[in-house]
C-alpha positions in Angstrom: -18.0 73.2 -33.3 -19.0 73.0 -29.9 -19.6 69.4 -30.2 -16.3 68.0 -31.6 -14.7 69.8 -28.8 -17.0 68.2 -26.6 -16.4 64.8 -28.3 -12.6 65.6 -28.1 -12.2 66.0 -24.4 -14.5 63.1 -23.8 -12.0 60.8 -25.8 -9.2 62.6 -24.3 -10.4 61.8 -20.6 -11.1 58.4 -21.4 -7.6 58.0 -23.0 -6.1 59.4 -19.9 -8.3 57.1 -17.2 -6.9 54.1 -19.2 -3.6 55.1 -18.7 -3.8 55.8 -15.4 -5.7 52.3 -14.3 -2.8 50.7 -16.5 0.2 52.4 -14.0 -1.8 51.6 -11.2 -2.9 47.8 -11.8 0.7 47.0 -13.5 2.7 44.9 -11.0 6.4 45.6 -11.7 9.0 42.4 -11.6 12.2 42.3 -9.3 15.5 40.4 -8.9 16.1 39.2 -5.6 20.1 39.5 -5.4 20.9 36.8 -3.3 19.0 33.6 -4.9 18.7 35.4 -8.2 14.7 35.1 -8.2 12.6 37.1 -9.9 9.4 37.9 -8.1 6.9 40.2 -7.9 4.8 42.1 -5.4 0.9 41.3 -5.3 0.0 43.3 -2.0 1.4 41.8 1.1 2.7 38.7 -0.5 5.3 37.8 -2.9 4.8 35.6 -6.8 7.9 33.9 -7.9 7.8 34.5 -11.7 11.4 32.9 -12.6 15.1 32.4 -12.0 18.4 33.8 -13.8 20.0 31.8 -16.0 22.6 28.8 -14.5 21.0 28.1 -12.0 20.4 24.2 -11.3 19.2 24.1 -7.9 16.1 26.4 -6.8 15.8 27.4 -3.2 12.5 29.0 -2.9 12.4 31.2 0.6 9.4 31.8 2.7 10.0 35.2 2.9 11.6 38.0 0.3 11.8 41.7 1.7 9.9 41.0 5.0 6.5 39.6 2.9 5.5 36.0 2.8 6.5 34.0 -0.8 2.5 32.5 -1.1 2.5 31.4 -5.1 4.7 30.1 -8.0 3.8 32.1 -10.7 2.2 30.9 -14.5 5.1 29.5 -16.6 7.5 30.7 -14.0 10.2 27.6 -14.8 8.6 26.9 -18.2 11.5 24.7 -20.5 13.9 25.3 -18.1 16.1 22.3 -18.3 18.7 23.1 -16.7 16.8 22.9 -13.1 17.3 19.7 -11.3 16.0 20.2 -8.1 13.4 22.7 -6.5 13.1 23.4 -2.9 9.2 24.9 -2.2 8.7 26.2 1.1 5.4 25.7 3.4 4.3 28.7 3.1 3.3 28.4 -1.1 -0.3 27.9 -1.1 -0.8 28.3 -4.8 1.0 26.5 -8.4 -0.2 28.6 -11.1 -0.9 26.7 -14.7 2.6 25.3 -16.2 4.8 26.3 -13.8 7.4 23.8 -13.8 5.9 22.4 -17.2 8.9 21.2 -19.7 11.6 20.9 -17.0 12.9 17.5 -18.3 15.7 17.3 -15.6 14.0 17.7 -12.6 14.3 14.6 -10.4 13.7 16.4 -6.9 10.5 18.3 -6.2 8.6 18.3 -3.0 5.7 19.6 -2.9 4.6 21.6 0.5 2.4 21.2 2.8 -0.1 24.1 2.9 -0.5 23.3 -1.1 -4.4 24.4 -1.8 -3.7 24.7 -5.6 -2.0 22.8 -8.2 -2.9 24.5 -11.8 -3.3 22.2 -14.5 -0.1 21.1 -16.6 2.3 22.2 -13.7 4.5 19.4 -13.9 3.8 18.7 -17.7 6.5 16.8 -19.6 8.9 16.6 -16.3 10.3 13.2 -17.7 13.0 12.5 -15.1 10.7 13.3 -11.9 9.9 9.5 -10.0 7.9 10.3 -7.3 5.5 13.1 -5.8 3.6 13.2 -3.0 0.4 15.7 -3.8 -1.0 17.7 -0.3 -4.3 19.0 -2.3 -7.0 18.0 -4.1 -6.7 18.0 -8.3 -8.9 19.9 -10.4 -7.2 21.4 -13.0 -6.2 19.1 -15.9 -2.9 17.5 -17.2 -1.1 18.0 -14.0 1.1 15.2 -14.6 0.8 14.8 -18.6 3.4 13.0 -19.7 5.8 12.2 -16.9 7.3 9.2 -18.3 9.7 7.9 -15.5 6.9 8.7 -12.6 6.4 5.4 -10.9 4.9 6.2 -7.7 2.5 8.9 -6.8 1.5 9.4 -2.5 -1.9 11.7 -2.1 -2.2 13.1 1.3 -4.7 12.8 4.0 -5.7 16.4 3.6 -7.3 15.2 -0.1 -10.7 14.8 -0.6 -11.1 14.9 -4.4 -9.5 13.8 -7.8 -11.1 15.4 -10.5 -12.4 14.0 -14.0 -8.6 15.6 -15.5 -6.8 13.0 -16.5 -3.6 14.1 -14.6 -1.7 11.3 -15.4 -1.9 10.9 -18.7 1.0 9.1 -20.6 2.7 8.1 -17.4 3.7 4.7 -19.3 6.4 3.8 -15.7 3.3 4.6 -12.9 3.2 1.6 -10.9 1.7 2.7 -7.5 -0.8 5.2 -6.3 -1.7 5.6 -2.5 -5.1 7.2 -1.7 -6.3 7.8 1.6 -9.9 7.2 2.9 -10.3 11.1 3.0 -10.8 11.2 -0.8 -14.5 11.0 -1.3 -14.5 11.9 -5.2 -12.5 10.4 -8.3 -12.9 11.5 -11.9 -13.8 8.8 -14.4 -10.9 9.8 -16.5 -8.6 10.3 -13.9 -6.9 8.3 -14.2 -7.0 7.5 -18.2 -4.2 6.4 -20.6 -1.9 5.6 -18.0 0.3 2.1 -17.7 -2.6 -0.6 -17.1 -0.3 -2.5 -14.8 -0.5 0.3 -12.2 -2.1 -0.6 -8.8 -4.2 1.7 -6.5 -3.6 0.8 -2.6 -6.0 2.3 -0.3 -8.1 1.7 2.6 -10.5 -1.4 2.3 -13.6 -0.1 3.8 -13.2 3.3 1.7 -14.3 4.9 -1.5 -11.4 4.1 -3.6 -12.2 1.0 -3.4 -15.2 0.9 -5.0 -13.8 3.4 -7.7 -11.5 0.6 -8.5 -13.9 -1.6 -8.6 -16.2 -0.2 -11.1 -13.7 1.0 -13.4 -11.5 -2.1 -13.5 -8.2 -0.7 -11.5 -6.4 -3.5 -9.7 -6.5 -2.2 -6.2 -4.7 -3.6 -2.5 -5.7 -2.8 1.2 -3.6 -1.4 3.0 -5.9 -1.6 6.2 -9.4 -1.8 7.2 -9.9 -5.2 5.9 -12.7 -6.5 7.5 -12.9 -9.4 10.3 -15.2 -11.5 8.0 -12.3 -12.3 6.0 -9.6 -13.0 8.7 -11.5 -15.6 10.7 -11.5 -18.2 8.3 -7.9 -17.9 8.7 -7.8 -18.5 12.5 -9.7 -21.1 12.3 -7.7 -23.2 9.7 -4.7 -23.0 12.2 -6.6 -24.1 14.9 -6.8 -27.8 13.3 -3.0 -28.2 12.9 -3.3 -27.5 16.9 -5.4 -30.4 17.3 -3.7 -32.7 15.2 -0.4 -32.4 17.8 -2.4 -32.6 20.9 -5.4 -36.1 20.5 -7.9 -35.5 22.6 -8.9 -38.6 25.6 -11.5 -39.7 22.9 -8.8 -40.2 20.0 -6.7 -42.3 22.0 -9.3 -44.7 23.7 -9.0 -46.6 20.5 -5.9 -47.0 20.3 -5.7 -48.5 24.2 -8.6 -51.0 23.1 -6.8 -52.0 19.8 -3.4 -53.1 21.7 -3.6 -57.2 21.3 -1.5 -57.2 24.4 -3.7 -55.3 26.6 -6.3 -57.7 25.8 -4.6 -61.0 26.1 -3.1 -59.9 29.5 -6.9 -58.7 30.5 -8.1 -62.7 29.6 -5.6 -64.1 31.2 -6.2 -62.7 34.8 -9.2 -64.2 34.9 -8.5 -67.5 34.4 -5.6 -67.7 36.5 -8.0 -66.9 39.3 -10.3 -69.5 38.7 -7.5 -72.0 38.7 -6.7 -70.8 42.0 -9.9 -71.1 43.1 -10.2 -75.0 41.9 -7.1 -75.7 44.1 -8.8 -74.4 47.3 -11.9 -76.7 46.8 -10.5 -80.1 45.2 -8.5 -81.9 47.3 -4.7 -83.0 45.0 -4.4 -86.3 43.9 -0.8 -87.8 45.1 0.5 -89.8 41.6 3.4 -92.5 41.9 6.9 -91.5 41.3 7.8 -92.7 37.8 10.9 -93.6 35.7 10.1 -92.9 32.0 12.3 -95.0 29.7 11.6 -94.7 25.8 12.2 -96.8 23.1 13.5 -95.7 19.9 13.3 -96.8 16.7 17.0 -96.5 15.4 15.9 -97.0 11.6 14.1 -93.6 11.6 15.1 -92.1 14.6 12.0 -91.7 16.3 10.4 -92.6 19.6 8.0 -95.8 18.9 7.2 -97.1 22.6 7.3 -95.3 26.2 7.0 -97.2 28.6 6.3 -96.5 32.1 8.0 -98.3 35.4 6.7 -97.0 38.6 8.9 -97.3 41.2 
């Protein structure tokens, strides 16, 4: 007997110790009155877990009750279609899994800047979101599954790595990603299954580059290109420069080749020997004559001169 009462308490404690850990771990859900948010309090900081009903546009604040909004909660927006537009204050650090996943109308979303951590399938299935720009480094998978009208995609200079998730799968409209030299890692399936027409723009001299290059992505430089490849390009000008200004040895030939020059050169010096016979020959004095020519009138030319000196 002794021992089932034993054995009775015992359960009975441990029945009582779960109950209490369960009141004291529970985190109990408010409604924040004036943007109709509900929230809940994880120590000092504040977890947005939803909104009412109606409402389109989200305004997120940094702070609720004096303590600081730091994450969006799992599934806090899930299928919530009605939402349009989410404003996400600086001082979020975290994006639980599927947050916003299923919000088909949501067109504006930006994304802040202290970001350290975007769960996987946050943004799933967001089919009329265009553009993000992501602050943070991608680990988590499916980030982006399935955002059909998403055509251009901005990472940060604060990321260094995009994981092996393929975040943006089935984004059939991506046309343009911009990576910055910072990112040191890329998954090989990052990137898979999305539009094969996309283009990765990034620095020349960095690692994207060679990511792209291995796996077959077109890819552009945005800088960095080195000065290997912009000489040749001086130097073809430089020709077009010459061509417009001959230099003293092109147009020597040209001088040699006038006729003119030349004849005028031969004459000079003959003219001066001429001048020089006149000084040592004395001049012969010749009779004045009268020339009187004869002409055949039949053919009408001269047959006979005759000369009569007078």
């Amino acid at each position: 007997m002794k021992s089932k009462k034993i054995l009775v308490v015992f359960a009975f404690l441990i029945l009582l110790s779960i109950l209490f850990s369960v009141k004291v771990f529970a985190v109990e859900e408010y409604l924040d009155q004036q943007t109709r948010l509900h929230y809940k309090v994880v120590g000092n900081e504040i977890t947005i877990s939803g909104v009412e009903e109606g409402i389109t546009k989200v305004d997120i604040p940094e702070t609720i009750d004096g303590k600081a909004v730091t994450t969006i909660g799992q599934q806090a927006f899930l299928y919530r279609n009605d939402i349009v537009s989410i404003t996400i204050p600086n001082t979020v650090k975290i994006i639980e899994d599927s947050a916003f996943s299923g919000c088909e109308n949501l067109t504006e979303m930006k994304l802040p800047n202290g970001l350290v951590s975007l769960g996987g399938f946050a943004f799933n299935n967001c089919k009329s979101l265009k553009e993000i720009e992501i602050p943070c480094n991608l680990i988590s998978s499916g980030t982006f599954d399935g955002c059909t009208k998403l055509e251009k995609v901005t990472f940060t200079n604060n990321v260094t790595t995009v994981g092996a998730g393929a975040f943006f799968q089935n984004c059939i409209s991506l046309k343009e990603i911009y990576i910055p030299s910072s990112v040191t890692s890329v998954g090989s399936i990052a990137f898979d299954l999305v539009n094969s027409n996309f283009t990765i723009y990034g620095d020349y001299n960095s690692y994207i580059r060679q990511y792209c290059e291995e796996n077959g992505i077109n890819f552009v430089a945005t800088s960095g290109q080195p000065e290997e490849e912009q000489k040749p390009n001086e130097e073809e000008q430089k020709p077009s420069g010459e061509e417009q200004k001959p230099s003293d040895e092109e147009q020597r030939p040209s001088e040699e080749q006038d006729p003119q020059g030349q004849q005028n050169q031969e004459e000079k010096p003959t003219q001066n020997n001429n001048k020089n016979n006149d000084k040592t020959v004395a001049p012969t004095k010749l009779p004045k004559a009268r020339f009187i020519k004869y002409h055949n009138t039949t053919n009408n030319i001269c047959t006979n001169i005759k000369y009569n000196f007078l």
